[in-house]
C-alpha positions, 0 to 999 in steps of 0.5 A: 299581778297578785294584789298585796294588802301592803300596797294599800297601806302604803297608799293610806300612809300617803294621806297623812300630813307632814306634821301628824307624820312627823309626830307619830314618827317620833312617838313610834320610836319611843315604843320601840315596836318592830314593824315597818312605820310606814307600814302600821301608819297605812294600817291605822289610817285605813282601820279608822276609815273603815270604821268611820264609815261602817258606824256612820252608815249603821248610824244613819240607817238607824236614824232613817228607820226611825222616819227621821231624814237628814243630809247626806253631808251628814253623813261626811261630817261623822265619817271625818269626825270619827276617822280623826276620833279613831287617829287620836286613840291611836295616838294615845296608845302610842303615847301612853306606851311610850311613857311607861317605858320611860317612867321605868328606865327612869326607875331604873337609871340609878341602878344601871348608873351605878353598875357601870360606875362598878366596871369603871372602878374596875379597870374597864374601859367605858364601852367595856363597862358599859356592854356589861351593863346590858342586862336584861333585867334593865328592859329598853337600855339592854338594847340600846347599851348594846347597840352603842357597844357594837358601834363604839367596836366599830368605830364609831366614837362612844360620845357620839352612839350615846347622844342617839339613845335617848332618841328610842325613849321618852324620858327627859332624865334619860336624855340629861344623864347622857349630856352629862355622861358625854361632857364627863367623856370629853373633860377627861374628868372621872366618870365613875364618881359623876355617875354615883352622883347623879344617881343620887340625884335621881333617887333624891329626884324620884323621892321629892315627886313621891312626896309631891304626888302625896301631897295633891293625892287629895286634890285627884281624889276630889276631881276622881269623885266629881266627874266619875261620880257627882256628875253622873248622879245629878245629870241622872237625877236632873233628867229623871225629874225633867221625864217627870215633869213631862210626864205629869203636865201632860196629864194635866188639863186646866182651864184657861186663864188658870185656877181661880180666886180662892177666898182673899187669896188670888191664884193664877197658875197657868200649868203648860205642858214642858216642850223640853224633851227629855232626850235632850237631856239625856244627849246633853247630859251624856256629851257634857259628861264627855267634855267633862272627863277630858278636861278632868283627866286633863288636870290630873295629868297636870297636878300629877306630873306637870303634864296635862296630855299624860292624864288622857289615859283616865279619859276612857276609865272616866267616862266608862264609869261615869256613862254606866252610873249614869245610866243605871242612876237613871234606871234605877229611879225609873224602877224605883217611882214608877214614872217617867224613863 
C-alpha cells in the first residue's frame, strides 16, 4: 500500500492539545486560507520538529568539536524549546495575517455600509442589497456577502447568515455592525438610515485613533530608537571594553603585595587578571538584546492599538537591527583600536 505524506500530517495533528488546537483554529479562520486545517496544523508541527532536530543536532556537534561535552538531555531541551519557538512564529504569522485583513475591512465598512444603504433607498430588498454590495474591490466581504446571499436564496433567514460572518474576520467593529444590522432587521425599523449613521460613527472612530496614534507617535519613536539602537551601542561598547580589560591585565605582571610607597603617598594596587570572559558578555548582551525587543514590541502593540500581542510583528525587525548593529558596533571598535575582538 503506496504510503502518502498526508497521513503523516495528519498524525502530527494528533500531537496538538485542545487548547493551541482550538486557538489556531480560530486564528486560521481568520486568514481565510484554502487548505485543509487539519492538514497544515500536521505540516507546521511536523516542519518545526524537523528543524528543532536538524539545529539542535548541528548545534551539538559544534559544540563537541569544540572539545566541549554536555548531556544528552541537552539536547532534548533545544529540540523542545526550538519546536515551541518554531509554533509560536507560525502562530504569529497567522496572527498578523489575520489583522491586517481585519484592519482593511475595518477601512472599508463605511463604504460597503453606505452602498447597501443606496440599494435599500433603492427599493431593494436587504439580501437583494446586500448581493449587490459584493464587490471585489471590498476584499474578504465580497465572499462572504455572497455567501449570506446564496443562503438567504436558500432559505435560510438573513439574520441568521449575517451573525456568522464575522466568525472568518477578526475585526471587532465588523462584528458590532452586525449586531446592530440584525437588531435593525428584527424592530422593522429603517436600516438604510442606521447604516449611514454607523458609518459616520466609523470614520468618526477611524479619525480619533489617527490623532491618538499621532499623539504617542513620540513615545514609539523613543522605544523604536532605545532597543533597535541605544542598546545595541552600549552592549557593544561594554563588551569591547570588558575584551580590553582582558586583554590588557593579562599582559600585566606586578609584584606581590602590589606597587610601593612612592614618597608620602602609599599605593597599594593589586591588578589580577578579569576571570569574566568576554563571551559571557557577548551571549549575555545578544539574549538581553532578545528580551529586550519583545518586551519592546510588546509596549508598542499596547501605545498603538491597546493590544500588546498586535506589536509582536516588530519583534523580528527589532532584533535583526539590533543584533547587526550590535555586531558591527563591536567589529568596528575592534577595527578601529586595534585590541581586543
Amino acid at each position: 500500500m503506496k504510503f502518502k505524506i498526508s497521513r503523516l500530517y495528519y498524525l502530527f495533528f494528533n500531537l496538538v492539545p485542545e487548547n493551541i488546537y482550538n486557538k489556531f483554529k480560530k486564528l486560521f479562520a481568520y486568514t481565510n486560507i484554502s487548505v485543509d486545517f487539519k492538514k497544515l496544523t500536521g505540516f507546521i508541527v511536523f516542519l518545526s520538529i524537523f528543524l528543532s532536530i536538524t539545529f539542535s543536532s548541528i548545534l551539538f556537534l559544534f559544540i563537541h568539536s569544540k572539545n566541549i561535552r554536555l548531556p544528552l538531555w541537552f539536547f532534548f531541551i533545544s529540540v523542545l524549546l526550538l519546536s515551541l519557538a518554531f509554533v509560536f512564529i507560525s502562530y504569529l504569522l497567522f496572527l498578523i495575517i489575520s489583522t491586517k485583513r481585519g484592519r482593511f475591512v475595518d477601512q472599508i465598512l463605511p463604504d460597503v455600509l453606505l452602498l447597501i444603504s443606496t440599494n435599500l433607498k433603492s427599493g431593494m430588498s436587504p439580501d437583494r442589497a446586500i448581493m449587490l454590495a459584493a464587490r471585489p474591490e471590498f476584499g474578504p466581504l465580497e465572499k462572504e456577502f455572497k455567501r449570506v446571499a446564496k443562503e438567504t436564496i436558500a432559505g435560510k433567514e438573513l439574520s441568521y447568515s449575517l451573525s456568522k460572518l464575522p466568525q472568518n474576520i477578526n475585526s471587532m467593529i465588523l462584528k458590532r455592525t452586525i449586531d446592530l444590522i440584525i437588531e435593525g432587521l428584527e424592530s422593522g425599523g429603517e436600516l438604510s438610515s442606521l447604516l449611514e449613521q454607523i458609518a459616520e460613527d466609523i470614520r468618526e472612530i477611524d479619525i480619533l485613533e489617527k490623532e491618538l496614534q499621532a499623539n504617542v507617535m513620540m513615545y514609539v519613536m523613543f522605544i523604536l530608537i532605545a532597543v533597535g539602537f541605544g542598546a545595541p551601542l552600549l552592549f557593544a561598547i561594554s563588551t569591547h571594553l570588558v575584551t580590553t580589560l582582558t586583554s590588557v591585565s593579562s599582559s600585566i605582571s606586578l609584584p606581590e603585595g602590589g606597587v610601593p610607597t612612592t614618597g608620602n603617598i602609599p599605593i597599594n594596587i593589586n591588578f589580577s587578571g578579569l576571570t569574566l570572559p568576554p563571551s559571557f558578555i557577548i551571549n549575555y548582551s545578544v539574549i538581553a538584546m532578545i528580551v529586550t525587543s519583545i518586551f519592546g514590541s510588546l509596549m508598542i502593540g499596547a501605545i498603538r492599538t491597546g493590544k500588546s500581542r498586535d506589536g509582536l510583528k516588530y519583534f523580528l525587525p527589532l532584533i535583526i537591527t539590533s543584533l547587526a548593529l550590535f555586531f558591527l558596533t563591536k567589529k568596528g571598535l575592534s577595527s578601529l583600536i586595534f585590541v581586543g575582538g
